[in-house]
C-alpha positions in Angstrom: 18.5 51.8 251.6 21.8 51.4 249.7 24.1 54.1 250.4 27.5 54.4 248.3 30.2 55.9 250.4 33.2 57.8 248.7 36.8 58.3 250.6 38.3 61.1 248.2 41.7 61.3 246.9 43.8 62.6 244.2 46.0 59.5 244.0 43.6 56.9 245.6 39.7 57.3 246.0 37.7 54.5 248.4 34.7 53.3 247.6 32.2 51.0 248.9 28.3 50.2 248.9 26.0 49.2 252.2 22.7 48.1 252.1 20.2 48.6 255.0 16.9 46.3 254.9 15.5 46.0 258.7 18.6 47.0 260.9 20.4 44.4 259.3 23.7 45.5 256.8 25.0 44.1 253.7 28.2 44.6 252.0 27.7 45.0 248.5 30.6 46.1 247.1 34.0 48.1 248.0 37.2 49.1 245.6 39.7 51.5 245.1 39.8 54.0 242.2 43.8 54.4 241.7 45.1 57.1 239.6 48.7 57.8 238.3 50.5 60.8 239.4 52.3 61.1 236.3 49.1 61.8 234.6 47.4 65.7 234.6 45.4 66.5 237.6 42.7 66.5 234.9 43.0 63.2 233.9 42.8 62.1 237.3 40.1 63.6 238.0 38.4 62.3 234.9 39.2 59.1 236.2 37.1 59.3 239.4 34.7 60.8 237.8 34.1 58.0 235.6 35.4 55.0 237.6 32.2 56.9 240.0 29.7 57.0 237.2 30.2 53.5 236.2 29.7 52.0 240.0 26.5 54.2 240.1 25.0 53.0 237.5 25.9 49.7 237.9 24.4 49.6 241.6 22.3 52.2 242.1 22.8 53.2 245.4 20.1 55.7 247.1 22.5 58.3 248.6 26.5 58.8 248.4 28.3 59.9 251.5 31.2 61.8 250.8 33.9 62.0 253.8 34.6 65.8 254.8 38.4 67.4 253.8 40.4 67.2 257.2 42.4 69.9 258.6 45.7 69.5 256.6 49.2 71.0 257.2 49.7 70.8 253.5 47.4 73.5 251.9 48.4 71.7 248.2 47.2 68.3 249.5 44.0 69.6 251.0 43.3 71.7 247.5 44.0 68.5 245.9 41.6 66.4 248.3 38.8 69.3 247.2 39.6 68.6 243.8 38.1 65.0 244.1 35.5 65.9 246.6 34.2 68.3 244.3 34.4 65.5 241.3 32.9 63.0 243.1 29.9 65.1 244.4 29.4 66.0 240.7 29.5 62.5 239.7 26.3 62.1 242.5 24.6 65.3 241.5 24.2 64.3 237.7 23.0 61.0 238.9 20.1 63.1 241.3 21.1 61.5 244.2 21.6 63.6 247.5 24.8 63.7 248.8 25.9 63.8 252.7 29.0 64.4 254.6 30.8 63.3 257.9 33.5 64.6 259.3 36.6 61.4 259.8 36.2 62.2 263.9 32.7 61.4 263.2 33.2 58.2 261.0 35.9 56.7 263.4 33.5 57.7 266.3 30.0 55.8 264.6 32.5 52.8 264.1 35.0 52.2 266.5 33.3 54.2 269.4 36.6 56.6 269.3 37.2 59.5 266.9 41.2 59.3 266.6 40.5 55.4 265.8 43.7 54.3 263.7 42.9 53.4 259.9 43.6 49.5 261.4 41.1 49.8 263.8 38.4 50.9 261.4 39.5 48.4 259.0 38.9 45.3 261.8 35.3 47.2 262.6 34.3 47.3 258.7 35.1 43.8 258.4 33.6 42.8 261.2 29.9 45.0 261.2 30.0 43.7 257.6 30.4 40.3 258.2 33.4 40.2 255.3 35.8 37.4 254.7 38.8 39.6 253.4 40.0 42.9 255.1 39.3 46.0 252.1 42.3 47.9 251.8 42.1 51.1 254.0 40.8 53.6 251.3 37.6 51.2 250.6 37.1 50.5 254.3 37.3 54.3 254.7 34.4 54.9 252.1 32.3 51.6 254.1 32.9 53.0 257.2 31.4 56.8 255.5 27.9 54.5 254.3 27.8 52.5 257.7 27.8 56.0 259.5 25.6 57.6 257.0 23.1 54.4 257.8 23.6 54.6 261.4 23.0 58.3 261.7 20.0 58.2 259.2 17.9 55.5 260.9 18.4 58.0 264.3 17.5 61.1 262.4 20.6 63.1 264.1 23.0 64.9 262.8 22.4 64.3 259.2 23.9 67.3 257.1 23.9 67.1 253.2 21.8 67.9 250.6 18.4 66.5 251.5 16.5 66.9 248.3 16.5 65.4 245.1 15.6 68.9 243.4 18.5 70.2 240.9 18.1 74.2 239.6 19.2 72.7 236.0 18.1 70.1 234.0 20.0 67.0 234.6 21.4 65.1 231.4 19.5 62.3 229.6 20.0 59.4 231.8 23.4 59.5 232.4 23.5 55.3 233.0 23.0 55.1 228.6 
C-alpha cells in the first residue's frame, strides 16, 4: 500500500509518500509545497493544488491522509488551514482515491508514543522508522508521520475515519494524470 500523506498549509504544505509491503516501510518520497504570501490566496491555493496533482500522478499512491485543522486561537489562520485542507482533498477526490484523517494528538501519539510530542521529536522518529539519511524539514516529516499513522492504524483496522470508498456522485474528469 502506498499512502501519500498531506500536512496542510496556506504558506507551506508537507508532503510525503510511504510504502507498506509485509510490515516493512519505505520512504518514497517527501517535500514541501512553499507558496508566497504576496501572491492571492487563490493563487496559493492553485499552487497546492497543482504541486498535489503532479506528485499523484507521478507516484500513484493508494490513499492520501490529510492531517485534521487543530484548535487554533487565530480563527483567520484556522480558515486559512481549511482553505488548503479543502484544496488538497479535492486534488485526492479527482484522482478517486479515498481520503483519511488524523487528528496531530493522534499522529504524534502513533509516532512518538506521546500526543504533545514536539515537531523535533517527530522529526528524529520519521527519520528513524524510515530508515532516512537526511532529517525532512518539519512540514514533510509532518505529512510522513500522517502516512506512517494512516499505515499503522490501517493494518489494525482501528480507528480509521475517512472516506472509505472509491464511489464519487459525479463523473470524475478524463484521467486527470494526461
Amino acid at each position: 500500500m502506498r499512502v501519500l500523506g498531506i500536512d496542510p498549509g496556506s504558506h507551506i504544505t508537507g508532503y510525503g509518500i510511504v510504502d507498506s509491503d509485509k510490515g516493512n516501510l519505505t520512504h518514497i518520497c517527501n517535500g514541501s509545497i512553499a507558496t508566497d504570501s504576496k501572491n492571492s490566496l487563490t493563487v496559493r491555493l492553485n499552487i497546492i493544488f497543482d504541486s498535489i496533482h503532479k506528485v499523484i500522478c507521478e507516484f500513484t499512491p493508494h490513499a492520501v491522509v490529510v492531517e485534521e485543522i487543530f484548535y487554533a486561537k487565530n480563527a483567520r489562520s484556522a480558515i486559512m488551514l481549511g482553505h488548503a485542507r479543502g484544496v488538497a482533498m479535492l486534488c485526492a477526490a479527482q484522482h478517486s482515491l479515498p481520503v483519511f484523517e488524523y487528528s496531530p494528538m493522534k499522529i504524534k501519539q502513533a509516532i512518538v508514543g506521546y500526543g504533545n510530542a514536539t515537531k523535533e521529536q517527530v522529526q528524529k522518529m520519521v527519520k528513524a522508522i524510515l530508515n532516512i539519511n537526511l532529517m525532512p524539514k518539519p512540514d514533510a516529516s509532518d505529512a510522513l508521520a500522517a502516512a506512517i499513522c494512516h499505515i499503522h492504524h490501517y493494518r489494525q483496522g482501528s480507528g480509521v475515519r475517512g472516506q472509505g470508498s472509491k464511489t464519487k456522485p459525479w463523473s470524475p474528469i478524463p484521467d486527470p494524470c494526461s
